[in-house]
N, C-alpha and C positions, 0 to 999 in steps of 0.2 A: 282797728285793722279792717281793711276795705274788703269786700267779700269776693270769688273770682268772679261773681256774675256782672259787677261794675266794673272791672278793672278791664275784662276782654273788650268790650266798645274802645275804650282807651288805646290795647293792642293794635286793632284793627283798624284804627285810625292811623295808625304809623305808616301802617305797610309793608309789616319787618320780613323779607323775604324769608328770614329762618321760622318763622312762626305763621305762615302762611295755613298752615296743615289746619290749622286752628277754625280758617275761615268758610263757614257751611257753603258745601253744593247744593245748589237747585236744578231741577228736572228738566229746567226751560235754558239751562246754560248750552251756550252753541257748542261749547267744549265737549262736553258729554253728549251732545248729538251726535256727534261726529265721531263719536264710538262704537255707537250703536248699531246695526247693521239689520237690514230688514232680514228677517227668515225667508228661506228660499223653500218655496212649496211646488212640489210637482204636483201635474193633475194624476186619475189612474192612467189617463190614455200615456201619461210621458213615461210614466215606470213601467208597463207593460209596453214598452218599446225597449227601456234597458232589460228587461228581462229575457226577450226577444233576442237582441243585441249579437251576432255568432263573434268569435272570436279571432283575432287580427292574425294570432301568430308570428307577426314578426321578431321575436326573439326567442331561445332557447332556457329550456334549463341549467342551472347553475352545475348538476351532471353531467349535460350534454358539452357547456362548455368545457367543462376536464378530457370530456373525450377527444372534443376538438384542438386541445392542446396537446395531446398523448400522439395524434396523428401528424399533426404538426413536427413534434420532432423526430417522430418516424423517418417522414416524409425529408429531414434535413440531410440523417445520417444517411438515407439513401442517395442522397445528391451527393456526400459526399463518396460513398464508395462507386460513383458512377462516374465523375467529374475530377478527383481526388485520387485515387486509387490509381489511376493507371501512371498520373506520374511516375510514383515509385518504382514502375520498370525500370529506371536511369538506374536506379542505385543497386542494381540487382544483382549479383557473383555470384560466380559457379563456386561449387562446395570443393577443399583442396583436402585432402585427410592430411592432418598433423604426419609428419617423418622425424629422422632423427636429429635434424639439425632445428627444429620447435617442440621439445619434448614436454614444453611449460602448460598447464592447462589452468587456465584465469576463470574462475567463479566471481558474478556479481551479483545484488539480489535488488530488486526495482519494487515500487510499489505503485505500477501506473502512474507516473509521476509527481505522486505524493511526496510530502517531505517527512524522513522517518530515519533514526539513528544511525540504521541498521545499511541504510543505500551507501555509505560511505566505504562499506567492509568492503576488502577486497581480500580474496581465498586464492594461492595456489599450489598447486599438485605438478610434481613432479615423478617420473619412472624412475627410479636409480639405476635401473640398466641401461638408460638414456643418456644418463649424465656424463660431461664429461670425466672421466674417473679411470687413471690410468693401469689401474692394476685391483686385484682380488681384495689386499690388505686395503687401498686406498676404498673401494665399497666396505669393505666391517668396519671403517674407523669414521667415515660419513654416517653410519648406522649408529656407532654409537656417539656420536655429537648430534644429530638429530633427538637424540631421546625418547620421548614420547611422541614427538612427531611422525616418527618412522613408523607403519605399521607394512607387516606383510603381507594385508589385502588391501586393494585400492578403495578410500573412504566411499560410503553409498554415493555420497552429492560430489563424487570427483568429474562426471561425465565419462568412466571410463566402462568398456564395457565389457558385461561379467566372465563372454569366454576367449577375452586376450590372458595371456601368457602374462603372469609376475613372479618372477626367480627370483629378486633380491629388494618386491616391495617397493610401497613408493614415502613420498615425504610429503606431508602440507603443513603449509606454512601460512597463515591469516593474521590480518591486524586491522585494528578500525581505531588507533589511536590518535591519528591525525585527524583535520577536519574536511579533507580533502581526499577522491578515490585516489589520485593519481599518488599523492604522499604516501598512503598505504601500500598501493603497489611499490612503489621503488622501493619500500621500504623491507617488503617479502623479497622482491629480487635481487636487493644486498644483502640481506640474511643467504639468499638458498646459494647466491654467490661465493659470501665469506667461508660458506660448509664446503660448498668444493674446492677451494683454495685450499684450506684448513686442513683435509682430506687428502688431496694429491702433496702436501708436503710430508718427505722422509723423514724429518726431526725426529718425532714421534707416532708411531703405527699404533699401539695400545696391540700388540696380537696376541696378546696373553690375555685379554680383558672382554669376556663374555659379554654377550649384546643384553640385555635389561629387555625381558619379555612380561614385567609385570601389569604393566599397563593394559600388553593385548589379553593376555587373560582374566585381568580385572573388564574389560570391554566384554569380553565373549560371557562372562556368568551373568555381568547383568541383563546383558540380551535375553538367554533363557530361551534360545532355537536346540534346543541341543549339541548343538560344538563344543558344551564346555563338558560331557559325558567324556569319558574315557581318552581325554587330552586330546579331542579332533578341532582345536585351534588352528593348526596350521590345516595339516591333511582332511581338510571338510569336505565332501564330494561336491564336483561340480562337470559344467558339461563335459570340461575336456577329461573327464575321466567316463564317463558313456562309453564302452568297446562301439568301435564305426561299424563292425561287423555284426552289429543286431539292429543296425538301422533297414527301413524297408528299400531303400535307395541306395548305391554306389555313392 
């Protein structure tokens, strides 16, 4: 058996590109000159110029750029409430206070125009002294087909406000089952519909059939304001109970 120190001249005779690896470099080869790279030497007079050297400043810190971007959109939002802003005059109306003939009050709830379950909902509240409702019986029997919907104070988030007048309570009525606000709406204003229709028909009055106040007293204890002490559910004080005559003004 031939030993490998014969056999590589053999190799090397071929020229086997895959076994090239095989075949020794020398120092004198142009290839590896050309590698090589002289060392670059300063004298002291060149380094003590870069030392010398003051600083260009032409760019900022990675800091300064955040700042500069912070002022940046400042400076947009300001353009637009400058440039922007006054359009919206066009679309501007005068405030009308609701009357008897809109007694409907529409709750929506937004999240800066985010997309979220919840913007679909649509809430409304209605006066039952508002509604049309043609007699005393026709209000108890809308009271009791509302249910739990009915309460005798107007819910906190009704928009309504705290020193109007409520004799006979209001109703709200909410739904987010559709996927759409406007289906929800119609859908509260066939319901609060079908209750006054329902209400104003003679068939049946129920006038024997006490109104169902478990609801508001189950609401009032878990609140824990004191209303639920000595059954002040209904007769809670409020302004319109203040005598005018210990105010400091006519």
């Amino acid at each position: 058996m031939a030993s490998l120190v014969s056999i590589l001249p053999r190799i090397s005779r071929r020229k086997s590109p895959a076994l090239s690896f095989l075949r020794p470099f020398s120092s004198s080869s142009p290839a590896l000159a050309r590698r090589v790279k002289a060392e670059e030497k300063l004298t002291s007079d060149q380094a003590f110029d870069l030392l010398n050297d003051e600083y260009d400043d032409d760019d900022s810190a990675s800091a300064g750029h955040l700042m500069l971007r912070q002022q940046r959109q400042v400076l947009y939002y300001l353009r637009l409430i400058e440039h922007e802003m006054p359009k919206l005059a066009a679309y501007r109306k005068t405030f009308v206070p609701p009357t008897n003939q809109t007694p409907i009050i529409v709750r929506s709830l937004d999240y800066a125009g985010e997309d979220h379950p919840v913007t679909t909902k649509r809430v409304m509240v209605a006066s039952v002294d508002q509604l049309p409702l043609r007699d005393a019986n026709a209000i108890h029997k809308i009271k009791l087909l509302a249910g739990p919907r009915w309460t005798p104070k107007p819910p906190a988030d009704a928009g309504v406000r705290d020193f109007d007048t409520w004799d006979n309570g209001y109703i709200k009525i909410s739904c987010e089952d559709f996927p759409k606000p406007a289906m929800n709406l119609k859908w509260a204003s066939d319901t609060l519909g079908q209750l006054v229709a329902e209400a104003n028909n003679p068939k049946d009055m129920f006038k024997d059939v006490p109104i169902d106040l478990r609801h508001v007293y189950s609401k009032t204890r878990k609140a824990k304001r004191g209303d639920h002490l000595r059954a002040r559910a209904f007769e809670g004080p409020s302004l319109s109970d203040f005598p005018k005559e210990w105010l400091p003004y006519p």
